[in-house]
C-alpha positions in Angstrom: 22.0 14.2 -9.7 21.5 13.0 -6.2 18.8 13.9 -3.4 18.5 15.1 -0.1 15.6 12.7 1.5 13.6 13.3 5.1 11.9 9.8 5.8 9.2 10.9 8.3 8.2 8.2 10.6 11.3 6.3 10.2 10.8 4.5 13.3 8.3 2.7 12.5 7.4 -0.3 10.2 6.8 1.0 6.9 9.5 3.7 7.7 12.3 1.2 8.7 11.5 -0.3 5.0 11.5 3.2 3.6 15.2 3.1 4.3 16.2 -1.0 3.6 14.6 0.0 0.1 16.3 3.7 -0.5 19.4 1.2 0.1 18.5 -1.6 -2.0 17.5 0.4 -5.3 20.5 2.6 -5.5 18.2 5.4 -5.0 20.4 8.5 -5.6 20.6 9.9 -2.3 23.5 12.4 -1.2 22.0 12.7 2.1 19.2 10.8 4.9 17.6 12.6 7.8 15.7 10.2 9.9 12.1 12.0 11.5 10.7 11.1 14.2 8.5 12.2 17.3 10.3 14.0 20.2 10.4 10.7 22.2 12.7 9.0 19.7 15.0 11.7 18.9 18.5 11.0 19.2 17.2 7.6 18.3 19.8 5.9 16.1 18.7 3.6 12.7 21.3 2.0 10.3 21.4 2.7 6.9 24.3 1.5 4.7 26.4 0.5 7.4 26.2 3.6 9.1 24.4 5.1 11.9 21.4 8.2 11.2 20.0 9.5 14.0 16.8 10.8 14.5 15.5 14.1 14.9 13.0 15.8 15.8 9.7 16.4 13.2 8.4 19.2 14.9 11.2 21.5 15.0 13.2 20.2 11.4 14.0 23.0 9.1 12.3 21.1 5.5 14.4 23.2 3.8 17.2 21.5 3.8 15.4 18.4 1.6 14.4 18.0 -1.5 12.1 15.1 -1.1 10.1 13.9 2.2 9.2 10.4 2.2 6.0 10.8 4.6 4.5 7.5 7.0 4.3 9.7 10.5 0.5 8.8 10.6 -2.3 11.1 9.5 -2.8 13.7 11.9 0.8 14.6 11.7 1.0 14.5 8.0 -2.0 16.9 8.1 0.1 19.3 10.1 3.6 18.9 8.7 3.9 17.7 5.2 2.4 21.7 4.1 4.7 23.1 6.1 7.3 20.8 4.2 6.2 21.4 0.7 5.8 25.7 1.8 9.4 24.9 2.3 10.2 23.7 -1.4 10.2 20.0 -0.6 8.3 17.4 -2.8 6.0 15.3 -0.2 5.1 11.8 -0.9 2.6 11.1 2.0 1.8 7.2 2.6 -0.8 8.3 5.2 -5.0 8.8 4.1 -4.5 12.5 5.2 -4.4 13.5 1.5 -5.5 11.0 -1.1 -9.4 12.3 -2.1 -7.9 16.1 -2.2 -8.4 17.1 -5.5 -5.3 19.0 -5.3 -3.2 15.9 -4.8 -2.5 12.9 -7.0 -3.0 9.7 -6.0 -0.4 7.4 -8.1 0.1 4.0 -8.5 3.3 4.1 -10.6 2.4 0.8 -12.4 -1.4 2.3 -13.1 -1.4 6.0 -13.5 2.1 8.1 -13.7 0.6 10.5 -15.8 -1.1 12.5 -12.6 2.5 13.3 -11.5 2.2 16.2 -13.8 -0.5 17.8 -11.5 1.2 18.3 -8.4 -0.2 21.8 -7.1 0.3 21.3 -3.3 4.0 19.8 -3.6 2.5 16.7 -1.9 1.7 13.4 -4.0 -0.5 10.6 -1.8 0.6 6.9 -1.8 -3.0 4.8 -2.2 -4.4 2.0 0.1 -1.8 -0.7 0.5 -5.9 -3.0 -0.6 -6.2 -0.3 -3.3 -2.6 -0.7 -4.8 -2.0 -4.0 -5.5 -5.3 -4.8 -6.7 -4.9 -1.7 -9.3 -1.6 -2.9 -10.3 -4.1 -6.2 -11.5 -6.6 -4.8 -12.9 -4.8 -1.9 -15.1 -4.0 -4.2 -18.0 -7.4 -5.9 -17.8 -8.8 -2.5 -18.4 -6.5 -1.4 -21.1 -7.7 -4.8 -23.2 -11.2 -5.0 -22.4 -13.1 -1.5 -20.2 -14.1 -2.5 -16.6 -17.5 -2.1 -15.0 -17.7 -4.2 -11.9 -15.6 -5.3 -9.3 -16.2 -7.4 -6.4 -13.6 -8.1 -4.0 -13.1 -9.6 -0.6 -9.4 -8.6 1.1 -8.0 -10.7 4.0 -5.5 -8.6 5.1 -2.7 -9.4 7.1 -2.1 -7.6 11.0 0.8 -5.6 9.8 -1.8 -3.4 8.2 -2.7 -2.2 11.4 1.0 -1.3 13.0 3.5 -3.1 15.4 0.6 -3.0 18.6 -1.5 -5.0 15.9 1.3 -7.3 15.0 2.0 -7.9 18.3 -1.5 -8.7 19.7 -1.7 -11.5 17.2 2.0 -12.8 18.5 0.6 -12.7 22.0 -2.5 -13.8 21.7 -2.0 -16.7 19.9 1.4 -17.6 22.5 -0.8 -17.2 25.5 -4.0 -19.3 24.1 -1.1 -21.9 24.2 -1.0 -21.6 27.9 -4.3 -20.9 28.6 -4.2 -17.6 29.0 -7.7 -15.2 29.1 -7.8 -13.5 25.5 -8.7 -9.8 25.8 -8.7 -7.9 22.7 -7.0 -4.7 22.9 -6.6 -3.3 19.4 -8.7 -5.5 17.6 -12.3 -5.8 18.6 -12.4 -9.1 18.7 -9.7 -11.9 18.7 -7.4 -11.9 16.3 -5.0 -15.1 16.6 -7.0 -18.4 14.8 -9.9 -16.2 13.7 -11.0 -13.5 10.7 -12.3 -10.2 12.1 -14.5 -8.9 9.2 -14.0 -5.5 10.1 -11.2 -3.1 9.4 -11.4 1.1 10.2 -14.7 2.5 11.2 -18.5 1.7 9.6 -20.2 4.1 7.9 -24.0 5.0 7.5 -24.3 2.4 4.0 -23.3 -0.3 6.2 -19.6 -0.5 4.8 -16.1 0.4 6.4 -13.7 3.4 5.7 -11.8 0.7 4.6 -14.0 -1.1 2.3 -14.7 3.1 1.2 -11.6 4.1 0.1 -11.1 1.0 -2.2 -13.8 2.2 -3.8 -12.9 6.0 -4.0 -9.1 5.8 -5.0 -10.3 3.1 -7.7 -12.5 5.7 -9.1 -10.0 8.8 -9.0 -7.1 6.3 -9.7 -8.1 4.3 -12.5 -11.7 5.3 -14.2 -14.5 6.9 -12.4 -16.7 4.8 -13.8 -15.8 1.4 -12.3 -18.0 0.1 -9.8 -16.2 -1.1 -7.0 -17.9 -3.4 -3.6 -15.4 -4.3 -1.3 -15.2 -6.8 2.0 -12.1 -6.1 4.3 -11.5 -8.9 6.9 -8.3 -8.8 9.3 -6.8 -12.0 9.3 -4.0 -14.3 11.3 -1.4 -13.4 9.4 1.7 -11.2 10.0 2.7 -9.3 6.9 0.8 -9.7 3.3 -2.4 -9.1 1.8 -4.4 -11.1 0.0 -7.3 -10.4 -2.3 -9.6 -13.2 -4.0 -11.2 -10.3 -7.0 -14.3 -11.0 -9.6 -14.4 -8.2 -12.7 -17.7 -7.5 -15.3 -16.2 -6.1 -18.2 -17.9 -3.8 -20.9 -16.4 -5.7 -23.6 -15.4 -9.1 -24.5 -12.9 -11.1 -21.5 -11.8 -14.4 -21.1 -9.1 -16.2 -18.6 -6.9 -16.1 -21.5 -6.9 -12.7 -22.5 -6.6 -11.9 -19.0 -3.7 -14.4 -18.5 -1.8 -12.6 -21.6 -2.7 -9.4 -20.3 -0.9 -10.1 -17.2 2.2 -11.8 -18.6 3.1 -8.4 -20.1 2.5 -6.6 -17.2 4.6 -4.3 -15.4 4.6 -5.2 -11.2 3.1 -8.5 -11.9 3.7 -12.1 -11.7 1.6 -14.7 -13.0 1.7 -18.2 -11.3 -0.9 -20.3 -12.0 -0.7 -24.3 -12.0 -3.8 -25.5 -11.5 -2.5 -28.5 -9.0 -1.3 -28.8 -5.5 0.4 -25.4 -4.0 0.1 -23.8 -7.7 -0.6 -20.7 -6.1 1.1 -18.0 -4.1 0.1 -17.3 -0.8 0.6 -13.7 1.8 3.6 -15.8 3.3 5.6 -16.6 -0.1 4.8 -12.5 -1.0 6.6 -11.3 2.1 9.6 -9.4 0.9 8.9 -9.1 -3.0 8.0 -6.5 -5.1 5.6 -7.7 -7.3 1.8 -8.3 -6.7 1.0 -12.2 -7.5 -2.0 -13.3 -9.1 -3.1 -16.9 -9.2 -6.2 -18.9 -9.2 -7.2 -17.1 -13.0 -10.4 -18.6 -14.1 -14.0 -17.4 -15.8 -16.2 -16.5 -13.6 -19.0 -19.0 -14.9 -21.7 -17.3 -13.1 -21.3 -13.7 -15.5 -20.3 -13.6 -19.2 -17.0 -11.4 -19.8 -16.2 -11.7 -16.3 -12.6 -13.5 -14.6 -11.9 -14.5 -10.8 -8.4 -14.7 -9.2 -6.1 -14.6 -6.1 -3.7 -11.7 -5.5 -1.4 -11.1 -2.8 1.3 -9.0 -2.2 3.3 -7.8 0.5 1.3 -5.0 1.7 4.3 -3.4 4.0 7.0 -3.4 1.2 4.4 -2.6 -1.7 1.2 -1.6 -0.4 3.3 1.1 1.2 7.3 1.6 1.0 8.2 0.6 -2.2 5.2 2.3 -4.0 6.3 5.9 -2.7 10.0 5.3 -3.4 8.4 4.0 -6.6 6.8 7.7 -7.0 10.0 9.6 -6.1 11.8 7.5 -9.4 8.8 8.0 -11.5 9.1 11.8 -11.0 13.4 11.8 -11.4 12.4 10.0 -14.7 9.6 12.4 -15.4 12.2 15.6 -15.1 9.6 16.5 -11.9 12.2 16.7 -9.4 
């Protein structure tokens, strides 16, 4: 059986891999429809060697899909992916719009597949691309030995923010090399050669929305009763996230339970030589699927507690490839 697939927001970064991935997996498409805003209607986007062109969100008849793959941004997903699913279309939303409605599951595919059984809205939510890849970690630690801390500090790369983000850091670190007068526009501070410890809005504890929902979708993801603190700094770097992560466990852990517990694990890749460039870094993750962890080691300061590095790319699978990821999930489930 083939699909008929809407990728709303196709335009745009995550979108753009939304199709270079539909493509790459064989995903069993009889039909594309590029969505976009009015302004890039008409707008033309390659996909197998052939030419989609865009039309128009606001006035497309949802009917004629089977499944939307959804990155239009929040606000428009809040409008248009219930009018999609009233229409008999399965939404898979990659925006925040929808993840802590009860009424939606929020899926890792890797971590928690079983929710895909309790669709009630016809929309599923795609998680944090922070809250994905660290999940797609810690889900065999918790199936060997039950979590009951984590501590992590992400320093996530520009792309997180959109092309205007990606392209203040290009331009901001070309004109520091003439001299140029750095004035932050998206970022509140300057972004090329420095960290920005900030990322979305504060709240009244003292934490970002960011730092917020890694908490919140770890709870409703993988166990409500995992304790989550979280630092989200912005970082000089183009595409890829990276996350240096301490767990407590309930019960007995070790590096080397961990380290077999990730060997066997689905999504993952373990590289960890403790010598010169052992490691993986957010550049060697750009355009892979998997979520690297390195740097494995006890955390000396805690008994039954590990450390370690984990990056990913967070375009490809802090976003794209996790919702296509969904869509096969739910073919193999008989969902859709």
């Amino acid at each position: 059986m083939s699909y008929r697939i809407a990728v709303a927001g196709a335009t745009g970064n995550v979108g753009r891999e939304l199709l270079l991935l539909l493509e790459e997996r064989n995903f069993p498409v009889s039909e594309i429809i590029p969505l976009a805003s009015a302004r890039s209607a008409g707008k033309k986007i390659e996909y197998k060697d052939t030419q989609l062109v865009c039309q128009d969100l606001a006035t497309f008849d949802f009917s004629e899909v089977d499944i939307v793959l959804s990155s239009p941004g929040g606000a428009i997903s809040k409008e248009y992916s219930p009018i999609a699913a009233k229409a008999g279309a399965i939404v898979i939303d990659n925006t925040s719009v929808w993840r802590m409605d009860d009424d939606v599951p929020l899926v890792v595919p890797e971590v928690n597949p079983q929710d895909l059984k309790n669709i009630k809205k016809g929309i599923v939510a795609n998680p944090n691309c922070s809250t994905i890849q660290m999940l797609v970690a810690l889900k065999p630690l918790h199936d060997v030995a039950k979590i009951k801390r984590v501590v992590v500090s992400t320093y996530q790369a520009t792309s997180g923010g959109g092309k205007d983000a990606m392209d203040e850091l290009f331009n901001q670190t070309a004109g520091i090399y003439k001299n140029d007068a750095v004035n932050p526009k998206v970022f509140t501070k300057q972004i090329a050669f420095n960290c920005i410890p900030h990322i979305d809005v504060f709240m009244d504890d003292g934490y970002t929305k960011e730092e917020w929902k890694m908490r919140v979708e770890t709870k409703k993801i993988l166990d409500a009763n995992i304790e989550v603190s979280a630092t989200a700094v912005r970082v000089p770097v183009f595409t890829g996230h990276a996350e240096a992560i301490t767990v407590e466990f309930e019960d007995k852990m070790n590096e080397d339970i961990a380290r077999k517990a990730f060997k066997n694990a689905e999504g993952l890749t373990l590289v960890d030589n403790r010598e010169n460039g052992g490691y993986v870094t957010q550049f060697e993750s750009t355009g892979n699927d998997d979520v690297y962890i390195s740097r494995l080691r006890n955390d000396t300061s805690k008994e039954n507690s590990i450390t370690f590095w984990c990056v990913s790319d967070n375009v490809r699978k802090g976003a794209a490839l996790n919702t296509i990821q969904i869509a096969e999930k739910m073919i193999e489930m008989d969902i859709i």
